[in-house]
RODRENMAR-143556 format. One record per residue: residue in one letter; x, y, z of N, C-alpha, C in turn. Coordinates in steps of 0.2 Angstrom, whole numbers, plus 5000, padded with zeros to 4 digits. Atoms other than C-alpha are relative to their C-alpha. Layout:
REM RODRENMAR-143556
aXYZXYZXYZ ...
//
This chain:
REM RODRENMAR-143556
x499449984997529851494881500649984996 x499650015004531451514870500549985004 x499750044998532551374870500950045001 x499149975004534751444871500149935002 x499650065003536051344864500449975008 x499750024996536651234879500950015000 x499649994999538251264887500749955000 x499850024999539951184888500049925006 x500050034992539851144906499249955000 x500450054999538151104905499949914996 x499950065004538450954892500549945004 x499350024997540050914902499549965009 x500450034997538950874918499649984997 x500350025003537750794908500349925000 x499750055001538950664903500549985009 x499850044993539550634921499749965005 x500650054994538050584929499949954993 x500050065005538150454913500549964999 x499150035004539950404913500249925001 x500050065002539250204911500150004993 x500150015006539150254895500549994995 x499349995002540950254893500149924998 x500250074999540450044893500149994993 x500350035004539850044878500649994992 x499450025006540949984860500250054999 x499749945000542150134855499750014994 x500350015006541150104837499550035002 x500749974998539350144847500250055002 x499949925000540150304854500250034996 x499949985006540850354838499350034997 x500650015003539150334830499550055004 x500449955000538350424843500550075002 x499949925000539250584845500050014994 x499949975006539450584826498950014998 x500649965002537450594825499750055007 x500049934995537150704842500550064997 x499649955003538650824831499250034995 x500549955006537050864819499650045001 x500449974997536150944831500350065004 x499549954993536451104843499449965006 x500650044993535751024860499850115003 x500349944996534851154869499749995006 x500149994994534551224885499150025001 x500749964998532651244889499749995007 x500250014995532251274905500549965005 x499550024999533751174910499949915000 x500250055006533251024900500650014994 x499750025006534550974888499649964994 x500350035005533850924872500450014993 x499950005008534450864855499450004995 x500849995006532650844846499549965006 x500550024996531050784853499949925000 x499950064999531350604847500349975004 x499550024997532550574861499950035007 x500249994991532450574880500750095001 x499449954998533450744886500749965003 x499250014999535250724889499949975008 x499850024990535050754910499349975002 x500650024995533350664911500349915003 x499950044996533150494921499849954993 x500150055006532550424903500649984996 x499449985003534050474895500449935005 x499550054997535150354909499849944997 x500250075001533750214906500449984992 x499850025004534350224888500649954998 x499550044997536150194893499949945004 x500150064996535850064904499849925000 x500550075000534449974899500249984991 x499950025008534649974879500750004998 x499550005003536350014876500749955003 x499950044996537149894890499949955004 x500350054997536149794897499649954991 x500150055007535549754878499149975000 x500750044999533649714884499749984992 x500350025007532749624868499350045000 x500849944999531149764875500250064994 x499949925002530649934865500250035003 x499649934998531450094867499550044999 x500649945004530050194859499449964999 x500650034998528050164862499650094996 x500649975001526650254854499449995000 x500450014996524850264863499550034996 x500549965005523150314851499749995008 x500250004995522350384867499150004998 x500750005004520550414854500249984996 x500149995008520050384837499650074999 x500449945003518850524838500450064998 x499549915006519550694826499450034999 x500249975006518750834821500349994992 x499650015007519850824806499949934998 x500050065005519950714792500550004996 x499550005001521550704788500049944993 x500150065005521650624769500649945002 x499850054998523150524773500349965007 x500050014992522850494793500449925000 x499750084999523650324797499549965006 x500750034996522150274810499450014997 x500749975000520850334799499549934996 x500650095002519950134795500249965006 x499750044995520650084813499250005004 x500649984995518850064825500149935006 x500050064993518349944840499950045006 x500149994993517949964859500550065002 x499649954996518950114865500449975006 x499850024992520250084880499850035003 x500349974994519650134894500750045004 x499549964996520750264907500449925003 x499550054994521450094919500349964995 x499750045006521849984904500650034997 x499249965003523050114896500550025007 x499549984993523750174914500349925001 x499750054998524049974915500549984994 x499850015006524649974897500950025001 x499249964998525950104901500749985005 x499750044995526650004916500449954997 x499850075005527049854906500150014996 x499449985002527849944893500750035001 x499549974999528950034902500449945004 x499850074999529449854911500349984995 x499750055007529849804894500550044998 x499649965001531049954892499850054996 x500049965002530150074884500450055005 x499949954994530850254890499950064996 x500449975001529950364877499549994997 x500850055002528050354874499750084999 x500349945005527050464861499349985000 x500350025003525550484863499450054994 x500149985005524450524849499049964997 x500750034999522550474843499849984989 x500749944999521350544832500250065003 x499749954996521450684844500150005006 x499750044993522250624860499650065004 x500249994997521550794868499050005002 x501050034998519650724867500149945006 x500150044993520250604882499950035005 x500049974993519550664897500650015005 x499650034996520850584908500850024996 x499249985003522350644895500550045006 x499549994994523150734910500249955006 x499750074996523150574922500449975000 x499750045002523650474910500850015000 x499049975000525550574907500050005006 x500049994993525450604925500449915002 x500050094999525350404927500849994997 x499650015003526950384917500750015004 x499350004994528350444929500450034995 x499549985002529750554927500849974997 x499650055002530850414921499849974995 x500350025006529950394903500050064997 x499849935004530250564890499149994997 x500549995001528450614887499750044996 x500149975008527750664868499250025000 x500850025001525950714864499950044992 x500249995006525550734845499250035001 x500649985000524050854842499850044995 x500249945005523050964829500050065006 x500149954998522851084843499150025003 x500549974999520951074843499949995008 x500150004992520051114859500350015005 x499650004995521551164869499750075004 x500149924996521351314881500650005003 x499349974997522851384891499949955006 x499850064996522351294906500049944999 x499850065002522351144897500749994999 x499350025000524151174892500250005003 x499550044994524751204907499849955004 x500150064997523851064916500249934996 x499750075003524850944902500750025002 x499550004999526251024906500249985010 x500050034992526050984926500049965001 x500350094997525450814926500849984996 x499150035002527350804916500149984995 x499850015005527250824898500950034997 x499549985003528850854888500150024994 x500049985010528650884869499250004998 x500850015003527150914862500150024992 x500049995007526950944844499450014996 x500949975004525451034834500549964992 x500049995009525150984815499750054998 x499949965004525651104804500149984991 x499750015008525751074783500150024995 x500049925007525751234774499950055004 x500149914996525951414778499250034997 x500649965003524451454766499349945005 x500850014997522751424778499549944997 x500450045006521751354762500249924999 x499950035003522851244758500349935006 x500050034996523151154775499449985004 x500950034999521351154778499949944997 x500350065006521051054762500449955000 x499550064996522350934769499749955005 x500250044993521550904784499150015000 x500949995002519650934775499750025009 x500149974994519451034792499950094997 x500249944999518751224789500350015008 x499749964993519951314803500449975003 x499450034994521251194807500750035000 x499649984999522551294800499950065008 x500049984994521951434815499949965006 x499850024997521951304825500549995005 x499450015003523451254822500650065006 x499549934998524251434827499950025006 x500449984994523151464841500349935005 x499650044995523851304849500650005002 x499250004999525651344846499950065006 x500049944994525451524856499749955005 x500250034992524551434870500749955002 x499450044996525951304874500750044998 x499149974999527551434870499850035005 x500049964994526751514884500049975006 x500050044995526951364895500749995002 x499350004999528551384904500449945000 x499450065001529951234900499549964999 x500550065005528651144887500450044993 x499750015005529651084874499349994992 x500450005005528451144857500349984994 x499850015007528751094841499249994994 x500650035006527651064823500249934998 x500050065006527350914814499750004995 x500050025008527250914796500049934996 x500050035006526850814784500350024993 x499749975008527950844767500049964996 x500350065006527050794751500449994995 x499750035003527750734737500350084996 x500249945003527150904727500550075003 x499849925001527751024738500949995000 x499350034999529650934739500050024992 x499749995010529650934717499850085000 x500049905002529051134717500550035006 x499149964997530851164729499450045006 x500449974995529351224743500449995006 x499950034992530151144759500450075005 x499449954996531451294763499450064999 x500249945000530151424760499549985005 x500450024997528951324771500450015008 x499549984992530351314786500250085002 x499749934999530651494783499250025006 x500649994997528851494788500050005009 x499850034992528951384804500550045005 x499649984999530451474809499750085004 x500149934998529551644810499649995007 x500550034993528151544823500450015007 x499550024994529751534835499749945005 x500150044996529351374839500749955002 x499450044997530851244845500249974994 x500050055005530751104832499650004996 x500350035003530151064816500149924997 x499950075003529850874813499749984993 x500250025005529550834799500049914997 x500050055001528950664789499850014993 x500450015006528150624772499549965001 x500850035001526550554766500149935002 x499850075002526750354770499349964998 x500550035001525650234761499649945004 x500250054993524750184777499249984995 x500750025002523050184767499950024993 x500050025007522350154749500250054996 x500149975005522350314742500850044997 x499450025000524250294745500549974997 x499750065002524750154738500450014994 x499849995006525650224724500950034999 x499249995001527550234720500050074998 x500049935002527350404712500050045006 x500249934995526750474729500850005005 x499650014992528350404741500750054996 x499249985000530050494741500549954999 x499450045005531450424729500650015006 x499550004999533150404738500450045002 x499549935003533850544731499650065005 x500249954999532550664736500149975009 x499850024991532750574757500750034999 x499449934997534450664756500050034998 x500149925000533950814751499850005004 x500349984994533050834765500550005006 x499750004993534250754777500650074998 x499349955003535750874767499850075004 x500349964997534251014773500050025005 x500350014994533950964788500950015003 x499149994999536050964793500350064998 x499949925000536151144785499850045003 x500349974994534951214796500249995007 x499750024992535351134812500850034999 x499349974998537051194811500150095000 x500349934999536251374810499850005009 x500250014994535751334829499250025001 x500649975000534151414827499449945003 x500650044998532451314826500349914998 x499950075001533051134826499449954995 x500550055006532451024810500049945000 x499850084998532150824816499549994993 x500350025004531550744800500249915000 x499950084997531150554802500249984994 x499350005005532150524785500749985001 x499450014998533650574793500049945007 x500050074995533150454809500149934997 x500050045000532650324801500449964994 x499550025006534050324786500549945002 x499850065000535050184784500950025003 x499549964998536550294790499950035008 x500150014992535850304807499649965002 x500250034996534450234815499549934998 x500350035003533450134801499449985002 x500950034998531650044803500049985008 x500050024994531250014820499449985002 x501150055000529349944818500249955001 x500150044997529049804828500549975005 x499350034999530949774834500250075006 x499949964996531349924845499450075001 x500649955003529550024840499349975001 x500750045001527949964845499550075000 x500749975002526050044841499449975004 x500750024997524550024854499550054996 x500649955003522950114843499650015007 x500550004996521450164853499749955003 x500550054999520550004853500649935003 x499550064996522249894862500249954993 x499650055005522749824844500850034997 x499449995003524649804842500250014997 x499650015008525749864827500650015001 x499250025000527449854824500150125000 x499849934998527450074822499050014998 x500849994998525750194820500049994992 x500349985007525950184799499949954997 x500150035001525750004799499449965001 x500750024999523749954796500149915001 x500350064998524049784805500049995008 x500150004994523949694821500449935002 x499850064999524749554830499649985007 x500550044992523549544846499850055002 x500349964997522449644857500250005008 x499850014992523049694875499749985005 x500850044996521349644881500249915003 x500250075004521549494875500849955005 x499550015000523349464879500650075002 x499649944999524749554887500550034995 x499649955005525649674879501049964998 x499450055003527249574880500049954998 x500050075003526749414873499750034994 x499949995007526249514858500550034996 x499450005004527649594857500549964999 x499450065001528849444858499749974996 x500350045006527649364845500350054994 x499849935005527849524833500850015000 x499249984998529749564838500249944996 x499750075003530049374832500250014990 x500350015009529349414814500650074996 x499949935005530449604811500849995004 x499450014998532449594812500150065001 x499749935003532649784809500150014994 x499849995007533049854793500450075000 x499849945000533949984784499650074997 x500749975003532250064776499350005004 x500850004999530550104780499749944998 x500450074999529549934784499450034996 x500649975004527750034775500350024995 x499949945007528750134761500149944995 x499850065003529449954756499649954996 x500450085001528049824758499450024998 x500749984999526449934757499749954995 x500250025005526149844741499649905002 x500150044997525949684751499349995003 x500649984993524549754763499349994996 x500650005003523349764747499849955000 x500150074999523349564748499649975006 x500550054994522549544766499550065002 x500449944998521749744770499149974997 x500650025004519849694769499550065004 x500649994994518449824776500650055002 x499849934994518949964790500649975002 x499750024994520049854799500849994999 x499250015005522049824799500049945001 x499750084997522849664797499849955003 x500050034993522249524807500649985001 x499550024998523549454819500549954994 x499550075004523849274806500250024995 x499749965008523649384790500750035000 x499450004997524949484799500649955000 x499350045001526149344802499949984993 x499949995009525749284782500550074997 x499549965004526349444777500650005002 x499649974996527749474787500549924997 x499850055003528349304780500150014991 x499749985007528349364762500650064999 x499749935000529349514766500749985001 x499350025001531149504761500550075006 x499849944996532049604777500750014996 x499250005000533649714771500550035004 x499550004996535349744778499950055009 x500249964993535349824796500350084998 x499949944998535650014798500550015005 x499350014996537250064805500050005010 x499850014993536850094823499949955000 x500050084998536249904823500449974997 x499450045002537849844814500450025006 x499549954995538749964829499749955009 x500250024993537549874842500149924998 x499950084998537449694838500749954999 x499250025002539549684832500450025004 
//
């Protein structure tokens, strides 16, 4: 369903059923209308939305933000990501859970998982796997979540059928986002060493644009390669033509060994190109370009792993976000809040990427399949020299 650009009025009511927010330091509404200005919000379905990272303008999530993080200041997450599997057809070379294993949660433990996050102040929750749609219960589980939490599901696409999409969209999905990473078929296969995921891919996007007021978008990965050969605009020309909502885009991060290499990460310079990209387009109004760069620049929203970002995998082991192969505790074992208030202790915030920074660190304790153990975890997180905060958190804690 295409999204149009939201209206005056509708924006204007928006901000009235919010007008606590007027609370907040005249420095944090600066900062946010000056990054809400990069985006056109849109109307879909009568959902306002700036990008898929962020709760809708008129949801009940959107108020908790106000309320609970931007005023009330809770020391809880804002943003929760759930591996609802490990299992994939795909073999994604550079997956971020692909050496993660252990006892799978079960349906009750994440429905109990979910409760006890959103207590803690989450009020957007992504989940994501392996391939989250190989959970039987994957409809429950959103369901289970309440309209009062902004609801993301990361997928390749396989296996979906139409009434699967709209039965995600029933139980009260809100963004979904297929992996997309190349226009060329061949070349997004050999990515995902999947024979057929690029037609997967495309076939998943048509099945949920045909799901009325389901917010779609792709998610990309952008390699080093196709950024040096000036590929990315030729590639969004692509996505563009799909008519889908959003393209989010990320880069490769060095979550696993065959990563670890400074040659492969994005220099500085080349992260403002993109974000320079991502701010030229969106001001076209068309397909909205969220690139986690521009989120998590030191110019907006910066690092948010372990500090306003938490990671449940499949198997109930905590990370600080999903590109960090470590662990501070298992939910089995221990509630979700005493391992976040363990973890949250260790990470102040930053103005960078916590993995693009430190990966080099991780070589020292990774042994086997496994991330991190919890103590290895606090060892490292102890040699890691945190740097300066990121402007919204100079806006929030000044």
């Amino acid at each position: 369903m295409p999204a149009k650009p939201a209206s005056q009025l509708d924006v204007l009511k928006s901000l009235a059923a919010n007008l606590q927010i007027v609370k907040t330091k005249p420095q944090m509404l600066l900062f946010l209308l000056n990054y809400m200005g990069k985006f056109k919000i849109k109307n879909l379905d009568g959902d306002l939305i700036i990008h898929s990272h962020l709760p809708q303008l008129n949801s009940k999530a959107y108020g908790r933000f106000i309320n609970e993080q931007l005023l009330a200041k809770i020391p809880g997450p804002a943003h929760a990501q759930i591996g609802l599997t490990n299992a994939c057809p795909q073999n994604c070379e550079y997956c971020y859970n692909k050496h993660r294993q252990g006892e799978r949660m079960d349906t009750e433990t994440i429905i109990k998982l979910i409760g006890d996050l959103k207590r803690m102040g989450v009020l957007w929750l992504g989940f994501t796997g392996g391939e989250p749609l190989l959970n039987k219960d994957i409809c429950r589980i959103i369901e289970s979540v309440g309209d009062d939490c902004t609801r993301k599901l990361f997928t390749t696409g396989c296996t979906l059928t139409a009434q699967k999409a709209q039965d995600l969209k029933n139980a009260g999905l809100d963004y979904v986002s297929v992996s997309l990473d190349h226009w060329l078929p061949e070349v997004h296969d050999r990515g995902r060493r999947f024979p057929g995921a690029f037609k997967a891919a495309l076939d998943a996007i048509e099945l949920f644009k045909n799901v009325r007021g389901l917010h779609v978008s792709v998610s990309s990965v952008i390699s080093k390669e196709m950024l040096q050969k000036g590929q990315v605009e030729e590639f969004l020309q692509f996505l563009a033509g799909l008519d889908v909502h959003e393209a989010w885009l990320s880069e490769t991060k060095p979550s696993v060994a065959a990563f670890w290499d400074d040659a492969l990460l994005f220099t500085e310079q080349e992260r403002l190109n993109l974000v320079a990209l991502q701010d030229r387009y969106n001001k076209e109004g068309k397909m909205t370009i969220n690139y986690l760069g521009h989120f998590e620049g030191r110019e907006h929203f910066g690092c948010n792993a372990g500090k306003k970002m938490i990671y449940v995998d499949a198997f109930g082991e905590v990370s600080p976000c999903v590109f960090t192969p470590m662990t501070f505790g298992n939910v089995r074992e221990k509630s979700v809040a005493t391992i976040y208030n363990e973890m949250q202790s260790h990470f102040p915030s930053e103005d960078s990427c916590f993995i693009n920074k430190n990966y080099k660190l991780f070589q020292q304790y990774i042994t086997g399949n496994a991330p991190v153990s919890p103590q290895d975890s606090v060892k490292l997180v102890e040699q890691v020299k945190f740097g300066d905060l990121s402007k919204f958190y100079r806006c929030y804690y000044h």
